[in-house]
N, C-alpha and C positions, 0 to 999 in steps of 0.2 A: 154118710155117703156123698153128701155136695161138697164136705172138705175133701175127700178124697178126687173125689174128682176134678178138681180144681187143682188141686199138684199137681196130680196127672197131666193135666192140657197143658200146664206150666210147665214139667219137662218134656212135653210133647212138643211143644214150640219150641223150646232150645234145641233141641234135636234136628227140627225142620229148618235152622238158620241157613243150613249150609244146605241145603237139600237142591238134588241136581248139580252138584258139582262131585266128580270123582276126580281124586285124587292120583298124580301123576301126570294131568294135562297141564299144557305147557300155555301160563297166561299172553293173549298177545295182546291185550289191552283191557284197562280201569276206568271203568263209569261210576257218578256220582249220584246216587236221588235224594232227592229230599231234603239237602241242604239251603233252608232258606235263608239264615240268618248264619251260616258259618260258612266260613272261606274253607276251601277245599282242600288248601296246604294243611288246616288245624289236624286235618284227616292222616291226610298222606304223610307224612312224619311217624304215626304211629301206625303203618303197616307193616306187616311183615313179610305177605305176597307180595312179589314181583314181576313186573312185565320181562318176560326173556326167562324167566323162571317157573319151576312145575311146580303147580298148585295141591297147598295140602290144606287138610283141614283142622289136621292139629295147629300150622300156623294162625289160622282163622281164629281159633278159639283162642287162640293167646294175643293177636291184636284185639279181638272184640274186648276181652277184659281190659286192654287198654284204653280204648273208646269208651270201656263205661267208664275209666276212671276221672277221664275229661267234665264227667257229672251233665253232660247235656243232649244225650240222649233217651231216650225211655225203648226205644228199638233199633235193632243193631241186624239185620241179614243181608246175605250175599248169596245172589242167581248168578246162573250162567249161560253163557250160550257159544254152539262151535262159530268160530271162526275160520278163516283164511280157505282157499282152495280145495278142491275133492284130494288134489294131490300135496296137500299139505294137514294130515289128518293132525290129531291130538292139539290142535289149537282151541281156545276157550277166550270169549271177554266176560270177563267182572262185573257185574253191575251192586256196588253197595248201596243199600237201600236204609233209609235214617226217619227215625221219628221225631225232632225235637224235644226238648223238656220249653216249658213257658221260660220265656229271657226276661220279660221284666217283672220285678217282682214290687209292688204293692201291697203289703202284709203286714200284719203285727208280729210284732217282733219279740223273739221269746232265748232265755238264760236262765241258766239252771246252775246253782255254785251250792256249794256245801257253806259257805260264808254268809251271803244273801238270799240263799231260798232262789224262790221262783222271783225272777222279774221280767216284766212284759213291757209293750209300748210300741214304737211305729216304725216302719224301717223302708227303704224305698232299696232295690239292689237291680244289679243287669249282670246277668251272670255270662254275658258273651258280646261283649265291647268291641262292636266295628267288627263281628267274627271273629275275635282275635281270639277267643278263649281265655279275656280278662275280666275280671268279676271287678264290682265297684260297689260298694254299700255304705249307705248311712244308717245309722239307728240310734231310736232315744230309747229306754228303760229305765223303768222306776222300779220298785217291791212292790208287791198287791197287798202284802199284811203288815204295816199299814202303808197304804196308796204315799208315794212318795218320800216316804223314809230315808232310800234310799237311791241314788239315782248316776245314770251312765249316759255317757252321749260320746257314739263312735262313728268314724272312718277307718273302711278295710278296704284295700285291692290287693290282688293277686293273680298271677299267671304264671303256668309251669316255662314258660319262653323267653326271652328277651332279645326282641330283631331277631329273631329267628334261632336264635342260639339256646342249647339247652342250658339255659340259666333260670330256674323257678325262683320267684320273686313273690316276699309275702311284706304288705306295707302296714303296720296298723295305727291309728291316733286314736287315744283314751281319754278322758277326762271323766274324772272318776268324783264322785260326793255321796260318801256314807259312812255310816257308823263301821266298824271292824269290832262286831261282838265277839268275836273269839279273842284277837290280840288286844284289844280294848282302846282303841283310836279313832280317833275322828279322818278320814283319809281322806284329804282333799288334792287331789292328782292327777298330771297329767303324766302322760308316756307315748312315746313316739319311739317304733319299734320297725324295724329291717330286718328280712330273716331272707339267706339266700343260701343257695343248692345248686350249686354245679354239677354235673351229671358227664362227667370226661370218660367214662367208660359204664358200657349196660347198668352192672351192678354196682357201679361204685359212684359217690359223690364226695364233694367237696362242700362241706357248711361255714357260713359266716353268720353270724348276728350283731347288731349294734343297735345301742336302744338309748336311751335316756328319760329318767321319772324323777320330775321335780315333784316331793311330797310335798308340801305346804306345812311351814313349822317342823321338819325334819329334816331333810336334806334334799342334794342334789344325786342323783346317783347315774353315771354312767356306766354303760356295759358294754363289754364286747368279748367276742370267742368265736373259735374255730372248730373245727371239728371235721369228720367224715363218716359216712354210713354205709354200710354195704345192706343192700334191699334184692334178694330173692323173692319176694313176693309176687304170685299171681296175680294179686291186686292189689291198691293201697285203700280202696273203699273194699267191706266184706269180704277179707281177703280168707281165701278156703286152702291155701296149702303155699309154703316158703318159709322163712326165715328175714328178720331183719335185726339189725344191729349197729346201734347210732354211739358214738361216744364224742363228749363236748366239755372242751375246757372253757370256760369264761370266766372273767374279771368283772366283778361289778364292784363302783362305789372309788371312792379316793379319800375317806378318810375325813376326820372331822374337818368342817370347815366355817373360819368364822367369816363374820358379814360384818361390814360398817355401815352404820346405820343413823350416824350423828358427828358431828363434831364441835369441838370448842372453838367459838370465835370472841377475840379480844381488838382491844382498837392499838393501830400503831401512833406514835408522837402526833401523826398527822391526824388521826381521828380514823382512820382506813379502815375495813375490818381486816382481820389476818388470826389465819387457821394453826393454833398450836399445839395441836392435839387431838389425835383422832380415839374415838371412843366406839367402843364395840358391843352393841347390843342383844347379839343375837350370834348364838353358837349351834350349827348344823350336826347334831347328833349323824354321823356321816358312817360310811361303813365302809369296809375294806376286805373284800374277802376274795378269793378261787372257787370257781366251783364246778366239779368233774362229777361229767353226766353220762350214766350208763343206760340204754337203754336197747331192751332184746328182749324180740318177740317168737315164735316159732307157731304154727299152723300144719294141723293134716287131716284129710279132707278121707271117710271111710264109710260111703255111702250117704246117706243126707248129715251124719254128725261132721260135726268140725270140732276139731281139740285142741283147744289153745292156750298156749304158756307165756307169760308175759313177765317183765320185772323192769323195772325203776329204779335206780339206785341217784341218787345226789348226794354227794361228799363234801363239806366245802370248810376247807380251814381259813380263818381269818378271821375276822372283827362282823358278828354277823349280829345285826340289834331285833330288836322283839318285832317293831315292822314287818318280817322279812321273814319270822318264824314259820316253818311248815307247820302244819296241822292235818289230821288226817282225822278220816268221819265222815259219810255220807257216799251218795251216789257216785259223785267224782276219785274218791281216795280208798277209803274202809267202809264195806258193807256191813259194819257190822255195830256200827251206835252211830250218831248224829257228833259231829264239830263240837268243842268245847275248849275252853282253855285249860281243861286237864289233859288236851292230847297235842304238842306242841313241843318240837322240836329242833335243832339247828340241821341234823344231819337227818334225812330218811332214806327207806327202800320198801318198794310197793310191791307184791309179789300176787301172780295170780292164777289159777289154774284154770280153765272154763269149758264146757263142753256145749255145746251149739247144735240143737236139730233143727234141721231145716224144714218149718211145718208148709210154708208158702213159698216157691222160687219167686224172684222176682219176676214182676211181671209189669206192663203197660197197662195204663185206661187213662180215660179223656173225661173233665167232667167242662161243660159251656166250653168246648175251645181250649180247655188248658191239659195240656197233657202231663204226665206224672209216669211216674213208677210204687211198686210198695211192694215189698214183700214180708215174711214172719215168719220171726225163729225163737222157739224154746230156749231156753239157758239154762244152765244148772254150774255151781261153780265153790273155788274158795279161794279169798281174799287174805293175805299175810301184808301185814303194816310192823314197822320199824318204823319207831322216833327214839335218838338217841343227842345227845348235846354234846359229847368230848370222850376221846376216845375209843372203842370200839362196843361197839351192840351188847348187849346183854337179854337172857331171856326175859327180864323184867321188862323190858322193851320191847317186847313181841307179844301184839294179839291175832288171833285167830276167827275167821268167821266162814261161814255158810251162806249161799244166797243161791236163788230161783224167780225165773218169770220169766218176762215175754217182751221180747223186743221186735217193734214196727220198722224195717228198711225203707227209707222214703229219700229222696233227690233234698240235695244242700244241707239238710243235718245229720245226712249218714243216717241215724238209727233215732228212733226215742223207745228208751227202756223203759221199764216197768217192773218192780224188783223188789221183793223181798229180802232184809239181811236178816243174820241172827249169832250171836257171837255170843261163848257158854258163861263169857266173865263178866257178861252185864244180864244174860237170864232173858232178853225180851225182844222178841221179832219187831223190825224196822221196815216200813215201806217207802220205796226210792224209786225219786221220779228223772230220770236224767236226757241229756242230750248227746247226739256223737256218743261213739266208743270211749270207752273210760278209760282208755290209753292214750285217746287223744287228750279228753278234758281232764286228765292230771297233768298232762304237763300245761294247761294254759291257765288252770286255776287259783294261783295264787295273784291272778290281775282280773 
């Protein structure tokens, strides 16, 4: 009865966001509350009422899912109240009213891979820079089984804007020291990574990336591609009903490369030294490949269920070396056994089917001063994995799996799941712990 009631007030309060405003009145002015730490344009960009325009409330519901996707609110409503003269009836002002999420974050800091397991450690972030809606974070991680095994130390920023332009901008620095038990390497590297998103029409963007990963004792590898997405989606955080669909050609790698590392030095008549030959010590196991990236999602929303279809596909013809191998297994990829060097391949496609009941809406609460959001949804689902190496898929190349649990909605990691897999060709239920949507964390998993 106290879980029920508790959804209840939760879509009780959705309902009351908009409450006292009817529809059809004509806005004649927009007020702001409770923006302490955010500039008011962060806002106004993503309205969709207008001053000189009648007010709906289907509008409202479609900006507020865009404010929440800005990740720095925990409450989103809008009063109203008449304005203008007796003889100027049907006028209304706006008042949107804003709860912050906490900006600065002091936290330990936490990573979930099918590679590395769990790794923790310390992270300092500001997830709203000078208001601008720019996030900035440092963080170190190590593995907790055993303490320091394994270790990461990063730099991220990102904002959906640039000067004001809708250019979304993601920055990230890596530097990476740890075992890779699955491909069986020691991976000492760094990467410095650009990922950008022009947005020239509602639905439609424009993608670029450019990246660079010096392995250490492998190569040099540069990337770069293009791309475009079309995004109907209601939301891009818990999204309950749309369509997306990204496709990306990129280049990575240039191929082997050698390195001078020495040379012969002989004396001339005079005694001088002089260089007659250069000697090469060290040859860059290098890679060359294409790789064409599909990727389409679809959502619909039928009562508190959500049902969701996803799929992953990476094609990539070229010189692709075991570095660089996909694996699938775990929380991030295949629900349905754990990563290993039996499942690894040049080509994949992630397919998934999922059904989502909505047990808790999201909701607000404060604990000492710091505000949050959380809410909690049922899952039930199935996972389809393809690893294939040259030429086209085969069903021997196809497993199958089952999975159930409970995912917590929480501000900055999107979701932590909780997840039972179970797949008929290995016999034995799996329990998986992850981060973010695992259509995010596939595609950022192999770093």
């Amino acid at each position: 009865m106290v879980l029920f009631a508790l959804v209840s007030a939760a879509f009780a309060a959705a309902d009351s966001a908009s409450a006292g405003c009817a529809d059809g009145l004509v806005v004649a002015s927009i007020n702001f509350e409770g923006l302490v730490h955010t500039n008011s344009r962060v806002v106004e960009r993503e309205l969709v009422n207008r001053v000189g325009e009648p007010f709906a409330a289907e509008k409202f519901e479609a900006e507020k899912l865009r404010l929440q996707d800005l990740d720095l609110f925990t409450e989103i409503s809008v009063s109203c109240e008449k304005a203008g003269e007796p003889a100027e009836p049907g006028l209304v002002k706006l008042t949107y009213s804003f709860k912050e999420i906490f900006r600065w974050i002091p936290a330990p800091a936490g990573k979930k891979t099918d590679r590395d397991g769990l790794m923790l450690g310390a992270a300092l972030a500001n997830i709203n820079v000078a208001g601008e809606d720019i996030r900035l974070e440092v963080q170190y991680r190590t593995t907790v089984d055993p303490f320091f095994d394994k270790n990461e130390a990063a730099f991220y920023a990102s904002s959906p804007y640039l000067f004001g332009l809708p250019l979304g901008w993601n920055f990230e620095f890596l530097l990476t020291d740890s075992y890779d038990n699955i491909r069986g390497f020691q991976e000492k590297s760094v990467l410095l990574d650009l990922d950008l998103e022009y947005k020239f029409l509602p639905h439609l963007s424009m993608l670029g990336t450019a990246a660079y990963r010096r392995l250490r004792d492998f190569a040099n590898l540069p990337e770069f591609g293009l791309g475009f997405a079309f995004d109907y989606r209601d939301s891009k955080l818990d999204t309950r009903d749309g369509v997306y669909f990204e496709y990306m050609l990129t280049h990575v790698g240039a191929g082997e490369e050698y390195v001078a590392c020495s040379a012969n030095i002989e004396s001339d008549e005079s005694g001088g030294p002089v260089e007659t030959e250069s000697r090469f010590c060290n040859r860059d196991n290098g890679e060359n490949y294409w790789e064409l990236l599909a990727d389409a999602r679809a959502y619909k929303t039928f009562g508190r269920f959500v049902t969701g279809a996803t799929a992953l596909v990476r094609y990539r013809p070229g010189e692709v070396k075991f570095y660089d191998y996909y694996y699938h297994g775990g929380a991030n990829t295949f629900r349905g056994h754990e990563a290993d060097s039996g499942s690894l391949g040049v080509h994949e496609a992630l397919l998934t089917f999922e059904e989502r009941f909505v047990l808790l809406e999201r909701r607000s609460a404060s604990i000492a001063g710091v505000n949050f959001f959380y809410g909690v949804q049922l899952v039930a689902g199935l996972d389809g994995s393809l690893l294939w190496d040259r030429g086209r898929p085969g069903w021997d190349d196809y497993e199958g799996a089952v999975y159930g649990g409970v995912h917590l909605v929480i501000p900055a990691l999107d979701r932590i799941r909780f997840e039972v897999g179970y797949s008929p060709d290995r016999g034995e239920p799996v329990f998986y712990f992850g981060l973010f949507d695992k259509v995010t964390s596939s595609r950022w998993r192999s770093r």
